[in-house]
C-alpha positions, -999 to +999 in steps of 0.1 A: -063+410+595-031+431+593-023+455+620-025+492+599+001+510+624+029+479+618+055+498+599+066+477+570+091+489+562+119+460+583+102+438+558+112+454+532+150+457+538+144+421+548+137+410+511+162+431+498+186+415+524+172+384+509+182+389+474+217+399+478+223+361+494+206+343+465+238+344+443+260+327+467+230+302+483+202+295+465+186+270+490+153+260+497+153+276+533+163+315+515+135+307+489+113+298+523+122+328+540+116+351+507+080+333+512+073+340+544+089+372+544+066+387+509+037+369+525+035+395+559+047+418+533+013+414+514-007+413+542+003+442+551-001+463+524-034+452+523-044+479+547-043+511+535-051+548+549-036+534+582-011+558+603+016+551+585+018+553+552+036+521+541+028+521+505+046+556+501+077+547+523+078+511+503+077+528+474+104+547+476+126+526+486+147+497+467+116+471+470+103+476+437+137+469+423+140+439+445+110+421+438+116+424+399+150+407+407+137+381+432+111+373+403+136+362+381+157+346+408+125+326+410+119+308+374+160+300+375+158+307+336+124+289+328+094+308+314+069+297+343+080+283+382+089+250+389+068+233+417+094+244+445+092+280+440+059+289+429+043+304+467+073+324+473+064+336+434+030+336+446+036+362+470+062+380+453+032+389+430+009+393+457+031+423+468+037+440+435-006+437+435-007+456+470+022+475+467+007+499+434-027+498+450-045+532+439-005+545+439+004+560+406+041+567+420+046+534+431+034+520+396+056+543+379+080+530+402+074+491+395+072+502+356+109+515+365+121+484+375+105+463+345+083+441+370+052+447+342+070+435+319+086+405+337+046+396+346+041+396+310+068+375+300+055+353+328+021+349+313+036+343+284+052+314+294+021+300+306+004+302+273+029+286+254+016+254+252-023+270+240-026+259+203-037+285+182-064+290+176-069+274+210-093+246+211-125+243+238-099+218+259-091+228+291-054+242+301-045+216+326-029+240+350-026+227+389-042+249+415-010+262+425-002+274+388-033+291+387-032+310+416+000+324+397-018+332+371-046+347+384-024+370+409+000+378+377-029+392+356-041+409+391-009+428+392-014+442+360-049+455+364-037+470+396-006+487+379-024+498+350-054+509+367-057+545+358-023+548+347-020+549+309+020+549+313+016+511+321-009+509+299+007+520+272+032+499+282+016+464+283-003+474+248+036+477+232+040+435+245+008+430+232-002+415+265-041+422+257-038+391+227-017+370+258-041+377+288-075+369+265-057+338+251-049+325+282-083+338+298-101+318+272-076+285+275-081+284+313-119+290+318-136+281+286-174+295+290-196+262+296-168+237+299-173+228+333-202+212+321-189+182+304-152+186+323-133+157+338-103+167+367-083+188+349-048+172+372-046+145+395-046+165+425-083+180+416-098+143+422-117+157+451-151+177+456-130+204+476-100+205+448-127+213+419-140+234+435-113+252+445-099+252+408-130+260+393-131+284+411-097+298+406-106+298+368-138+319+368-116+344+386-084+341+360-117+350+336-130+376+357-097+394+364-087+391+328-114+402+314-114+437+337-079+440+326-084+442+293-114+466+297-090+491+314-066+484+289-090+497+265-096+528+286-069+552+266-076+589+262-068+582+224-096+561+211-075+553+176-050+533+199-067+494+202-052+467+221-063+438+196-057+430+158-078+404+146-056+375+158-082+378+187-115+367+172-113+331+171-102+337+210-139+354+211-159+333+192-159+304+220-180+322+245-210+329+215-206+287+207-215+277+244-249+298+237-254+278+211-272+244+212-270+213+220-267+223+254-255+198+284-280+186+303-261+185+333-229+192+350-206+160+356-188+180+385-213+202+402-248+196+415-271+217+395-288+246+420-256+243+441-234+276+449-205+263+429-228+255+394-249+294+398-216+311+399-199+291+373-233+302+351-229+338+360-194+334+349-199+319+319-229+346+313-199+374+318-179+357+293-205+363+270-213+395+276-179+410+275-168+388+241-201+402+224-190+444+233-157+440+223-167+423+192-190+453+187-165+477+190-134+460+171-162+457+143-171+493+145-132+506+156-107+490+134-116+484+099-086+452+097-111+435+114-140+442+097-124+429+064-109+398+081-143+384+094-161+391+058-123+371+048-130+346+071-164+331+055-152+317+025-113+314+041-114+295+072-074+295+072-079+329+078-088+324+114-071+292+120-098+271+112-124+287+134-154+300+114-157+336+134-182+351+113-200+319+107-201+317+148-215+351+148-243+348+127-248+313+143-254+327+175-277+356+161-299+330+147-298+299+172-283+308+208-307+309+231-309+317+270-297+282+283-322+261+300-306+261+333-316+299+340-351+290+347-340+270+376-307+287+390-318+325+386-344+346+407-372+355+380-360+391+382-328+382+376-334+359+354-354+388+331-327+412+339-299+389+319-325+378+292-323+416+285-286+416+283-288+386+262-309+399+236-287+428+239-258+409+229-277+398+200-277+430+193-245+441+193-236+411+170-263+424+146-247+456+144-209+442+141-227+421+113-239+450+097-209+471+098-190+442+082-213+443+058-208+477+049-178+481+050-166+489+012-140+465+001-160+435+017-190+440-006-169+419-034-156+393-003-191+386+009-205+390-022-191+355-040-204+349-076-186+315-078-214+292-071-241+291-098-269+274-071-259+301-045-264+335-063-250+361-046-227+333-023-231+319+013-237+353+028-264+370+012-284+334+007-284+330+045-296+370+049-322+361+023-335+324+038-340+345+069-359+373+056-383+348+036-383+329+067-392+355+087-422+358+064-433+328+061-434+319+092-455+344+103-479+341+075-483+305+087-489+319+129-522+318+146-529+353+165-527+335+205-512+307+195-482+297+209-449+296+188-431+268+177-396+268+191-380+269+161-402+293+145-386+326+135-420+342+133-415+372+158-376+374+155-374+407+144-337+412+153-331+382+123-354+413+098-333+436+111-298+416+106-307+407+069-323+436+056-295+461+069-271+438+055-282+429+026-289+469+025-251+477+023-247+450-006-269+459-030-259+491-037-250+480-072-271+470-100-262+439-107-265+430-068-301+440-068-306+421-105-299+389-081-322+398-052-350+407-073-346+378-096-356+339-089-342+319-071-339+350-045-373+367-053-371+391-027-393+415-036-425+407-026-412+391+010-401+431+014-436+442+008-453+416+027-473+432+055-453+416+080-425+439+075-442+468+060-474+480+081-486+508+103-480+481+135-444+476+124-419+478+149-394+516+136-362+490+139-376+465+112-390+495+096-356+511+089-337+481+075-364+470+053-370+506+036-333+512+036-328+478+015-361+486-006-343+526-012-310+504-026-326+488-045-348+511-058-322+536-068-315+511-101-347+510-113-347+536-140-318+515-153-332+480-153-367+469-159-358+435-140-363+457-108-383+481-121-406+455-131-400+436-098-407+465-071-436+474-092-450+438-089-447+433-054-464+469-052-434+487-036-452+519-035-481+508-016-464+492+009-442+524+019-476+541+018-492+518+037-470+515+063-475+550+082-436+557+081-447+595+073-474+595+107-468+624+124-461+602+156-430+590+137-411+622+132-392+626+160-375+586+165-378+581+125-362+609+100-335+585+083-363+563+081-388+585+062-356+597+040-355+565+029-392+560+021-391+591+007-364+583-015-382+544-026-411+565-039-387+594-058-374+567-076-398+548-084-421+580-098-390+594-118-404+588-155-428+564-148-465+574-144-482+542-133-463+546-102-468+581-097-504+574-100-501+546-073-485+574-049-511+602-061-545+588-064-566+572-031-575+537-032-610+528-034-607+494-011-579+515+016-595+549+023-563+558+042-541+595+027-526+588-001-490+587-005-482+621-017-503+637+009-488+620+036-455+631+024-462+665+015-481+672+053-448+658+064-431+685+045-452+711+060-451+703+095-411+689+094-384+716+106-360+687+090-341+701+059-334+671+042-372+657+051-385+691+034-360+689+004-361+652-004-399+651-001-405+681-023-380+663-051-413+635-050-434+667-056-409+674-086-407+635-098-448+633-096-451+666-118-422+654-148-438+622-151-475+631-148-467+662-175-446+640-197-455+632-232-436+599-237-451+567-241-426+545-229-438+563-192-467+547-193-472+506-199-510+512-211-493+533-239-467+509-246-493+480-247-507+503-277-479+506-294-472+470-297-507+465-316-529+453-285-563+467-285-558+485-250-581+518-254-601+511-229-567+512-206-554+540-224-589+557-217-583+551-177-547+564-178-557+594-194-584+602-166-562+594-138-533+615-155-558+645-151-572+632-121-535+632-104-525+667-125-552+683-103-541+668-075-510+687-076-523+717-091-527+732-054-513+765-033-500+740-012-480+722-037-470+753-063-455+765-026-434+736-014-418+739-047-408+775-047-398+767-013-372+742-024-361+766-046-359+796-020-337+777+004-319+760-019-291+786-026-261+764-021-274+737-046-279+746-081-296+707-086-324+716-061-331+748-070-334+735-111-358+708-095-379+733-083-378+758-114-382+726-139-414+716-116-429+747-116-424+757-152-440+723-157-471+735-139-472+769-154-481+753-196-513+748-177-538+773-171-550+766-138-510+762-126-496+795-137-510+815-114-504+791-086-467+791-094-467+830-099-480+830-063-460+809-049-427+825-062-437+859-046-445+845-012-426+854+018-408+821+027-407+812+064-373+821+079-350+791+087-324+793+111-301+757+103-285+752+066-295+728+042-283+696+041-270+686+006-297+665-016-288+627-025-278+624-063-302+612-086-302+581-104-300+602-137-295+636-152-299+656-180-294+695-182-317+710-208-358+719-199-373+705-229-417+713-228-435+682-221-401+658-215-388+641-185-363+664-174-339+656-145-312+684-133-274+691-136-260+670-110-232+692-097-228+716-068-195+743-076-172+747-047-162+789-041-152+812-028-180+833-035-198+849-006-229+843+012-261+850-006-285+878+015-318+854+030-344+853-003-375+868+010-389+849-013-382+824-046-382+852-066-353+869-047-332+833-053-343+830-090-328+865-095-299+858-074-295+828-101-298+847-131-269+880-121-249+844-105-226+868-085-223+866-049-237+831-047-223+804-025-216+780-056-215+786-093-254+782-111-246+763-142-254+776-171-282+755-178-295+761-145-299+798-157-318+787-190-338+771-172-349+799-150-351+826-182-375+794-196-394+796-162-401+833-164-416+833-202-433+798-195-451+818-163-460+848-189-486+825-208-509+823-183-507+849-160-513+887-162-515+916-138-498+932-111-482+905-100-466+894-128-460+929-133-442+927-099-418+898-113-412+916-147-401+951-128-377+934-106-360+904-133-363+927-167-333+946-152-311+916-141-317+898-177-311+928-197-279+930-176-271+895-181-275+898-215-252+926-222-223+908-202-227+880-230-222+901-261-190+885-267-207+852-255-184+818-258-206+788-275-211+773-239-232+803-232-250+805-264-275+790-245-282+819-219-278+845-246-308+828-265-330+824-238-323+858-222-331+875-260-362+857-258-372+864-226-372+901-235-386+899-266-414+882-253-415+910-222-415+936-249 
């Protein structure tokens, strides 16, 4: 060990001595003594915190100079040492490592002097001859070499560690792209399994060892110096471009079967073979996260793996993506862990395996949705593959999924290449498949044969009260996508309604109370499947509204309207009162076409009997609704909707829907004069509806103006109640956003609706405080333009009718 009160600094001046002879006699003996000389030089800066503080004194001399000039004294011109050179170079670098150990000056120093950059260059050298894309062949390096290398890539963890000047630096040479190709070249994960002596001087038990050895640690080192070279104070600035993934993709293959049944170097059990596992076990790990966040990070290489899948060129031939969702699918923990890990251990890295998985699933899915991939991964140009390679392989595993676990015995054990169980393959497909099928025509090819998805979604196996939240959320977010195009296609329509789309979201306790707090985007979502679905259609809304005989379980709209209640989530509250809203324009509506039974009648089949049964569960489901409860949740949508004119004409539209019936106008007259509870966050704004039209027509299906006005206007006093925001509509001064004009009809409508079936003190209350604010309204349009010939009408008749 070296002696911590040996003043170093003689061996300093001698090296410096050293390299003023080299010009004049560059012998063996000088390049000897430079050896010998760096090597007690090394060794002594080993120590540190001793009485004398070498490091500093070193520092601050002309060493750091020196040893950049010895360096390149050393190759003699070449990229990498010749034989004869290499320990003095070995120690040379061994210095530099000690010498900016925890020492920021002394790294600035060494950053001075351009050694950094010289190690660069070095490892450069070295992976010159690494085809690219590299192949799974060994780097035949000699031990000696690799010590160089593996000290080189030390001295740049140690100089950079901390220190984002030599960070910053290295990222300029782009030595992150040299160290990982290298890393990858010299220890490819697994290859020690089926490698052969890499030189003749490893012919020996001892020599592969020792080089084995060598190469986990060039793997190790380089993989922590690329992890610090990620650790930048600017998270925009990335060390990689995608030129690294086929350099990452190796690790993921090794996971994959076949796997080696053996080692031909290394006894299995022995010291040498568990390390080499935990190596290659590292490997993986550390490819998988920075896969994860390159995919997440840097959209270049989001859009070259979705590139990649139909362009293998894009990668140099190695299928990256492909690779990835191989190893989502099919790598497995390899069969030697049973045998060479602790159990504890062995559980502990089957964790961080899965985990990997994981992380793979997400990169996966952020590819996925990433905007101008949709039209990569998406490929039309194969008639037997609808939809192309990508979304046929996220639909074989959903279906397999299914089907696999229709065909498991509860107990029994499953077959190994059974996917029944594999939840993170649900999760994989559905989110993907999720981010593509956002168009119409995208979910015209899932829904339609040969893809046939539908009724795989429903299946119980993804859509139950014992599903796992994770499966849960893909699944409904793909069922929502595809839902959203239903009022304009009857091929999904038609599908979803098939495969009972709306009893499965019911069914599947996504609203249960015990989901709230893990599960909002998740009930979003559902919410949203259901919105859809019950806009103009009344089969489904009686699906959602009416219990089932053989399932006594809450129906669907009670579920979501108790989870409106007891939710202190905005967008939960405003989303699930839109069903509310949906529920009431298609149960109220007087057009056949919303109702198959009806359309069946039209079309000359004898259907009365059905027609018969719609019409008693339309009036069983109208007084459903017709409840405090529900008359309520809409004027609360409308009370705290005061920044968004299209939920607060949802509301009004509802509940003048609900007042052309006896028994609802006095509910909604209620409702609008009850004190709202007082909320203390904003709303969120409302997701667009899949249609819109502006005008409340009695007895049509009605959607609402779909846009929100930007002002400057200032911010509207808390309603007390609906009635305060229904005012605040109609004057349309001092809101946060401009009320359309329509918007305003629609609350004059609302107001002379409410008047047919409702009397005393009350509505006496609601005349008092509007009459003032219309009659005010409707002087300001005497010199009305025809866009607001509208409000002028419906303010004249509201009066009239008030007379």
């Amino acid at each position: 060990m070296a002696d911590s009160s040996v003043d170093l600094a003689p061996l300093g001046l001698r090296l410096s001595e050293i390299s003023l002879q080299i010009p004049a006699s560059d012998s063996p003996a000088i390049w000897k003594d430079i050896e010998t000389t760096a090597q007690a030089l090394a060794n002594g800066l080993r120590v540190r915190d001793g009485p004398v503080d070498n490091h500093t004194l070193l520092g601050q001399t002309s060493l750091p100079q020196t040893l950049t000039t010895l360096f390149a004294s050393a190759l003699h011109g070449s990229t990498i040492p010749a034989l004869p050179y290499i320990p003095a170079v070995f120690e040379l670098l061994r210095v530099s490592a000690n010498l900016c150990m925890d020492h920021d000056e002394n790294r600035g120093q060494l950053l001075e002097a351009g050694l950094p950059q010289a190690v660069v260059a070095l490892l450069e050298g070295y992976s010159e001859p690494i085809p690219n894309p590299p192949t799974t062949t060994l780097l035949p390096l000699t031990i000696p070499h690799l010590k160089v290398v593996r000290t080189a890539i030390g001295a740049l963890l140690n100089a950079s560690l901390n220190y984002d000047p030599v960070k910053s630096r290295l990222r300029s040479l782009d030595s992150g792209l040299t160290i990982m190709k290298l890393s990858i070249a010299i220890y490819p994960p697994a290859a020690w399994l089926t490698a052969a002596p890499s030189s003749p001087d490893e012919n020996t038990p001892e020599a592969q060892e020792e080089s084995w050895t060598l190469r986990s640690g060039v793997s190790s080192w380089a993989w922590r110096t690329i992890v610090e070279l990620k650790e930048v104070k600017d998270e925009t600035l990335q060390i990689f471009n995608p030129d690294v993934l086929p350099l990452l993709t190796p690790a993921l293959a090794a996971f994959c079967p076949p796997y080696s049944s053996a080692s031909t170097l290394f006894k299995a059990d022995s010291p040498m073979f568990n390390m080499l596992l935990y190596a290659d076990f590292d490997v993986l790990e550390e490819s998988c996260t920075l896969i994860e966040s390159l995919s997440l990070d840097v959209e270049d290489v989001r859009l070259s793996l979705a590139r990649g899948l139909n362009f293998v060129a894009e990668h140099g031939g190695v299928p990256c993506l492909c690779t990835i969702l191989d190893f989502i699918e099919m790598g497995d923990y390899p069969p030697f862990w049973q045998t060479a890990f602790p159990e504890t251990d062995r559980k502990r890295r089957e964790r961080v395996f899965d985990n990997c998985k994981a992380a793979l699933i997400k990169s996966v899915v952020e590819v996925a949705g990433e905007e101008r991939n949709e039209d990569v991964l998406w490929d039309e140009s194969e008639d037997n593959k609808p939809g192309g390679e990508f979304v046929c392989r996220m639909v074989h595993l959903l279906k397999k999924y299914v089907s696999d676990m229709d065909q498991t015995t509860s107990g029994a054990e499953v077959a190994k290449d059974s996917y029944a169980g594999r939840d993170d393959l649900v999760i994989c497909a559905s989110l993907s498949l999720g981010n593509l099928a956002r168009r119409e025509k995208n979910s015209t090819v899932l829904l339609s044969p040969p893809h046939s998805l539908a009724p795989f979604l429903t299946s119980p196996h993804l859509l139950s009260a014992s599903t796992d939240i994770k499966v849960k959320h893909g699944v409904i977010g793909l069922l929502k996508h595809l839902a959203q195009s239903c009022a304009q296609s009857a091929v999904i329509h038609d599908a979803l309604v098939a495969a009972g789309v709306v009893k499965a979201v019911s069914r599947s306790g996504v609203w249960d109370e015990k989901t709230d707090e893990m599960a909002e985007i998740v009930q979003v979502s559902a919410i949203g499947i259901v919105k859809y679905m019950c806009n103009a259609n009344v089969e489904n809304t009686f699906v959602l509204v009416l219990p089932e005989k053989e399932h006594p379980s809450p129906t669907g709209l009670s579920q979501i309207m108790a989870l409106v209640k007891r939710t202190k989530s905005t967008p939960v509250r405003s989303e699930g009162t839109r069903v509310l809203v949906n529920v009431i324009k298609s149960l109220w509506s007087n057009d056949p076409s919303a109702s198959p039974a009806m359309t069946a009648t039209l079309q000359g089949i004898n259907t009365s009997d059905a027609l018969l049964e719609s019409q008693r569960k339309r009036h069983e489901s109208m007084q459903t609704v017709l409840t405090p409860e529900c008359a309520f949740a809409l004027a609360s949508l409308v009370g705290r909707s005061a920044k968004y004119p299209l939920l607060v004409n949802e509301g009004v539209v509802a509940l003048s829907l609900m007042s052309t019936i006896k028994a609802g106008g006095p509910l909604a007259l209620s409702a609008i004069l009850t004190p709202l509870p007082f909320e203390v966050t904003p709303p969120e704004p409302p997701s667009a509806p899949p249609s819109a039209s502006s005008e409340l027509t009695s007895g049509s299906d009605v959607s609402s103006p779909v846009v929100t006005t930007p002002s400057t206007r200032g911010r509207l006093p808390i309603p007390r109640n609906a009635l305060d925001m229904l005012i605040a509509v109609l004057k349309n001064v001092d809101n946060p956003v401009n009320f359309q004009m329509e918007v305003r009809v629609n609350v004059c409508s609302f107001f002379a609706q409410l008047t047919r079936h409702t009397s005393g003190p009350e509505l006496g209350r609601v005349k008092d405080s509007v009459r003032p604010v219309v009659e005010n309204v409707s002087e300001n349009l005497q010199n009305a333009s025809n866009k607001e010939e509208m409000l002028v009408k419906a303010t004249k008749k509201l009066l009239e009718l008030w007379a």
